[in-house]
N, C-alpha and C positions, 0 to 999 in steps of 0.2 A: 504493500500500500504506500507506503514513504517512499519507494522508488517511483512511482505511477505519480506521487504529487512531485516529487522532484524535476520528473521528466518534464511534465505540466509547468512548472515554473519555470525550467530552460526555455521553453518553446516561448509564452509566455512576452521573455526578454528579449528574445532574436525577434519576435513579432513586432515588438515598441520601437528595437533600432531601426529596422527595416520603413516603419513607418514614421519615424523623423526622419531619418536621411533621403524621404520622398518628399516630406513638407518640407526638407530643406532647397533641394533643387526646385522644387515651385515655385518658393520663394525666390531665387535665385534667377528664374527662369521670368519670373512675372515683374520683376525689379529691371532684367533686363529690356523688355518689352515696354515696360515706362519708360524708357530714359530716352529710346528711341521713337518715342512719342510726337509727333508734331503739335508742336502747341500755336496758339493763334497766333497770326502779329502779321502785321504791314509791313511795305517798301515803297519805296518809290523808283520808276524809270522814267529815265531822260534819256533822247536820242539825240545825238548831233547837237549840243554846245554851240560849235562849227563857229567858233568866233572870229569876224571876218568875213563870213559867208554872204551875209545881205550887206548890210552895214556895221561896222566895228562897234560903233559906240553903242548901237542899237541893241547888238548880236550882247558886247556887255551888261546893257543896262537889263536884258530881257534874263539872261542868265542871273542875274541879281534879285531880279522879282521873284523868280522861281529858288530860290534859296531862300527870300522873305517867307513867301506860299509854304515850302514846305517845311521850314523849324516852325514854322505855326500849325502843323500837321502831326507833326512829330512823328514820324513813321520808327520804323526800328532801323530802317540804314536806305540809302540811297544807290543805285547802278545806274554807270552811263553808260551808253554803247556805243563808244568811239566819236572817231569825229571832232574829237574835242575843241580842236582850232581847224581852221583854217587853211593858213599856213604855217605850217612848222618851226618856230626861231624863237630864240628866248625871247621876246616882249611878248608874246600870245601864249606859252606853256607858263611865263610869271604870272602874267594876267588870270587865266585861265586859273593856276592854281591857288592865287590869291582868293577869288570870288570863293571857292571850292571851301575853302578854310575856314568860310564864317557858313558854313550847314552844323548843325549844332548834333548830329549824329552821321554814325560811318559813311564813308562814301567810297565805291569801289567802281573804278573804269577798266574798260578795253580797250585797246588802239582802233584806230581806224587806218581808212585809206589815206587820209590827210595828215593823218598822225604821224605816220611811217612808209608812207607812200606807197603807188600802184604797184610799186615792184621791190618790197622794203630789201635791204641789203643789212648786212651785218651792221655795218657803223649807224644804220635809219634807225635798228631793233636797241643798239647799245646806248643810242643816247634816249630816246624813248623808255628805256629802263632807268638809267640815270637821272634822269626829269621827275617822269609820271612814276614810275616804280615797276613791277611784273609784268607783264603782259598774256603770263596764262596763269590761273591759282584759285584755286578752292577756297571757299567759306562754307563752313557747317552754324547755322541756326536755328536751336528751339527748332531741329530731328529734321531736319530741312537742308540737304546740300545744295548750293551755287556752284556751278563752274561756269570762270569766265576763261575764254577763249580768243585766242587772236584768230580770226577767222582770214589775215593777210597771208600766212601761212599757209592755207588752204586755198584761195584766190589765185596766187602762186605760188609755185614750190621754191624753198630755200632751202640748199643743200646742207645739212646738220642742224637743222632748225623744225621742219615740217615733220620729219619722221618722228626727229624729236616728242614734238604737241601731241600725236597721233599715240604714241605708246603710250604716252602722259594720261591720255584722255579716257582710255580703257580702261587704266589703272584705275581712275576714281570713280571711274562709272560703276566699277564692278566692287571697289569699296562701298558705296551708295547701297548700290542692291541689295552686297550682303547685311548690310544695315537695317534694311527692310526702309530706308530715309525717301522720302520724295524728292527730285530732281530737276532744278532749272538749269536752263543754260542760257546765258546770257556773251552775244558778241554783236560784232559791227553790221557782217553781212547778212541779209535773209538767204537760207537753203535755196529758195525759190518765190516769186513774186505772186503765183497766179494760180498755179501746178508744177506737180514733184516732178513730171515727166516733160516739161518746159526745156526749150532751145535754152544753150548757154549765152549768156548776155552779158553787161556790165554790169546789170542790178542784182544779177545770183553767183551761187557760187558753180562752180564746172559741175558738169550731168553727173561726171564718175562719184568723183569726192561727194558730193550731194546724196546718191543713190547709198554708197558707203554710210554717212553719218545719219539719215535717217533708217537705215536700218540699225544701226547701234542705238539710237536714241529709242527706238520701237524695244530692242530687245531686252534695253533695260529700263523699261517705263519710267520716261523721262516725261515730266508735266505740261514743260512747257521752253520755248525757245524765245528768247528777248532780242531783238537787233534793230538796227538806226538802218542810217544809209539812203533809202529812196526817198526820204524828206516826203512819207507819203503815211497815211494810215494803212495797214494791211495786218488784218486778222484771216488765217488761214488756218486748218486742221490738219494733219497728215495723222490717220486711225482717233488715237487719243490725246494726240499732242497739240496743245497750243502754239501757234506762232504768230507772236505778236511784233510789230514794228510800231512804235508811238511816234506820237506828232513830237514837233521837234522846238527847240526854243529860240531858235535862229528864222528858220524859214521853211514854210511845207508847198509842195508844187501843188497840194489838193485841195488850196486855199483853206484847211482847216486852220481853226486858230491856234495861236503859239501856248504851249501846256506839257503835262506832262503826267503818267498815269499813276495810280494807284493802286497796287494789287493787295488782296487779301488773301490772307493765309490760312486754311484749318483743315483739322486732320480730318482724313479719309475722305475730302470734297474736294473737287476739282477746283484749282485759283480762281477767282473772282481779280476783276480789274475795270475801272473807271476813270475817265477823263476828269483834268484838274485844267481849264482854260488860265491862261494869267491873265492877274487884271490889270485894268488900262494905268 
């Protein structure tokens, strides 16, 4: 009888650890599934700065309103999508980064084609980093990764540079994923203006590299794609993905007014975004 209650008591204790060390990894398990949580929160997009574009002091003073508009907004941080001047030379990169400086929360840009030109070259890429600072780099927010992208890179090939972005680019997409994190991606050029399957132009990027990055962006359910450039509004889908182009604070060919959007964030819904016009 005392061995049959002995037995009973062994079993008993392997049964209790057995069932902590499951509430343990639960917990463990359900901790980690929080963290990687999207939590709510705002941004703001601006396209094309482009100061110098219409008028300098205009292109200034408009880029100024829009820094007024949105520390009165208070989003959680700001992207440009290139373009930032004009023309490229120290009075328009001091200019340009002085206004930048009175946003009262982050601000993260990408080059453009004016940035570093149609066909940037090493010295275009080096003083552009030396200036502005990265030109391709990751932000994770409140379970939410950003990548921004030099999409001049892809526009044209630059030998040690393009293959470079490309491996880069996989890497964090596939960091993201395994994260279970939502995905933006944020650069200069649009994939495409109209459709995926579009003639190559000045306004997109090449059919091949196009055809490539939107199937990596499908594969790793990426939300949504941000870029400047055709100084035009252009909202387009490709399956689940957003592509969005905002109006710009310089000058828009499609006569919309000068502004700039505001996306919202929350988990498991698709971004929300709305126009912010400046005022006169």
């Amino acid at each position: 009888m005392n061995k049959k209650i002995f037995a009973l008591y062994n079993y008993m204790i392997a049964l209790l650890a057995c069932l902590t060390v499951a509430v343990l990894l639960t917990s463990c398990n359900s901790s980690t599934m929080f963290s990687d949580k999207t939590e709510s929160f705002t941004f703001v997009q601006i396209s094309d700065t482009q100061l110098g574009f219409s008028d300098y002091q205009r292109d200034i003073d408009s880029f100024r309103q829009a820094v007024t508009q949105i520390n009165d907004l208070n989003p959680d941080f700001v992207v440009i999508c290139g373009d930032l001047v004009n023309d490229a030379n120290d009075k328009s990169f001091s200019d340009f980064k002085e206004i930048k400086s009175s946003l009262q929360m982050p601000c993260y840009c990408v080059p453009g084609n004016h940035d570093i030109g149609n066909k940037p070259t090493p010295e275009s890429l080096h003083r552009y980093r030396k200036i502005i600072g990265e030109d391709y780099f990751v932000v994770e927010h409140k379970g939410t990764t950003f990548i921004f992208v030099n999409t001049q890179l892809w526009k044209e090939v630059v030998e040690n540079e393009s293959e470079k972005q490309d491996v880069w680019l996989k890497e964090r997409l596939k960091i993201a994923s395994e994260k279970g994190q939502q995905v933006f991606v944020v650069g200069h050029y649009p994939l495409f203006c109209k459709r995926a399957d579009e003639a190559d132009e000045y306004m997109n990027l090449p059919l091949d590299k196009r055809g490539e990055l939107l199937s990596l962006y499908d594969q790793y359910n990426v939300a949504a794609v941000l870029n400047g450039h055709t100084h035009k509004l252009t909202l387009n889908n490709y399956k689940d993905i957003q592509m969005v182009g905002a109006e710009t604070t310089s000058k828009n060919f499609d006569k919309r007014p000068l502004g700039f959007r505001v996306w919202h964030v929350e988990d498991k819904l698709p971004p929300k975004h709305e126009f912010v016009p400046l005022s006169q």
